[in-house]
N, C-alpha and C positions, 0 to 999 in steps of 0.2 A: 280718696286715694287714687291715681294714677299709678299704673303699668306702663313702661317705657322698655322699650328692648335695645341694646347699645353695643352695636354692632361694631367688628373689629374683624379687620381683613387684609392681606399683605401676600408677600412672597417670598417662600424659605427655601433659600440655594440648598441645593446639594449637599448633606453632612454640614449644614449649617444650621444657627439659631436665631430666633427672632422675637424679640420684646413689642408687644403695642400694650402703651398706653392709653386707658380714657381720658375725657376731660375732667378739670377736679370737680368731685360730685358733692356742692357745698351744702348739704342738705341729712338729714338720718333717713333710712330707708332699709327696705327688707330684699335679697336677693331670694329672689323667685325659682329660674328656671338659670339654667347653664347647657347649652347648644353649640355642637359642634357640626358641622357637612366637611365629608371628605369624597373628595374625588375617584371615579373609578380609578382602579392603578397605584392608588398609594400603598394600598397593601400592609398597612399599619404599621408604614414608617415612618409615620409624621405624630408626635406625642404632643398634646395640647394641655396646657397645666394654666388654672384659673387662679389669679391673686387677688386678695386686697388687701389693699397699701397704702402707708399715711407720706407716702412720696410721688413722686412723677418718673422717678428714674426706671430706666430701659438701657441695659448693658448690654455689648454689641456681642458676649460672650455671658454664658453662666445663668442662672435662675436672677430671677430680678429679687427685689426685697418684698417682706409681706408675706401673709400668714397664707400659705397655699392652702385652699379650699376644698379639695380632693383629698387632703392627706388627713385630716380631721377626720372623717371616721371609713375611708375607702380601703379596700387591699392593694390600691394601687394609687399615685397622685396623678394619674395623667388619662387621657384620652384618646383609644386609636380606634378606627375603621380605615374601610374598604366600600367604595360606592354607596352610602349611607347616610341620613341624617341624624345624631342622635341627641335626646331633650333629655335633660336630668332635672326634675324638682326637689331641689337643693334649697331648702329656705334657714337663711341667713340672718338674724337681724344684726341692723349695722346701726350703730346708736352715735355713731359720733362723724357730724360733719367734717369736710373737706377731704376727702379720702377719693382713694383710685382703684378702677379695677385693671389688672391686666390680665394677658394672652400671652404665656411665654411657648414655644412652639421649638421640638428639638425633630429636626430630619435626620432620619441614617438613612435615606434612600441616596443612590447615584443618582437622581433625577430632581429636578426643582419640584415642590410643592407649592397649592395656594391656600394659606391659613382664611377659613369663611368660616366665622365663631360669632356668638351670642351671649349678653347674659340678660336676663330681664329681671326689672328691680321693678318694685312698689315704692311708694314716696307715701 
């Protein structure tokens, strides 16, 4: 088994939204660990919401497709800090090749944000 961490990173305007997709993961594998770093100053207005999806799609507006990950058993589906790293051991099994993970990312700050997110999968 390999451990693989697949990293996903961008920049979220002002009151704006951001979809990254992975590459398609043609293989069955287990999600591991789910990692977010936020910037001094964000101030926990930068909300990171982890998917997996039997698509590629990434909408320039709205939540992308796929079973959000956080919302399975959290009181909350998303992710904020303030100068911080944070690791979640979130283990997944994903039993069916060609799937995608995404990074949907929603700002309410007046200020740009930089999405630096993680997920780490076993194979």
């Amino acid at each position: 088994m390999a451990k693989v961490t697949l990293p996903f990173f961008g920049s979220v305007a002002a009151g704006g939204e951001l979809t990254l997709v992975s590459q398609r993961l043609n293989f069955t594998y287990t999600i591991r660990t789910l990692i977010a770093s936020f910037a001094l100053g964000t101030d926990r207005t930068l909300q990171l919401r982890y998917f997996l999806s039997y698509d590629d799609s990434a909408p320039a507006a709205g939540l992308p497709t796929g079973e959000d990950l956080l919302s399975i058993y959290g009181q909350v589906p998303y992710l904020v800090g303030d100068d911080e790293r944070k690791e979640f051991p979130h283990e997944i099994p994903v039993r069916r090749a060609g799937t995608y993970l995404k990074i949907y990312a929603n700002n309410s700050d007046t200020f740009d944000h930089t999405l630096d997110a993680q997920v780490v999968i076993e194979s």
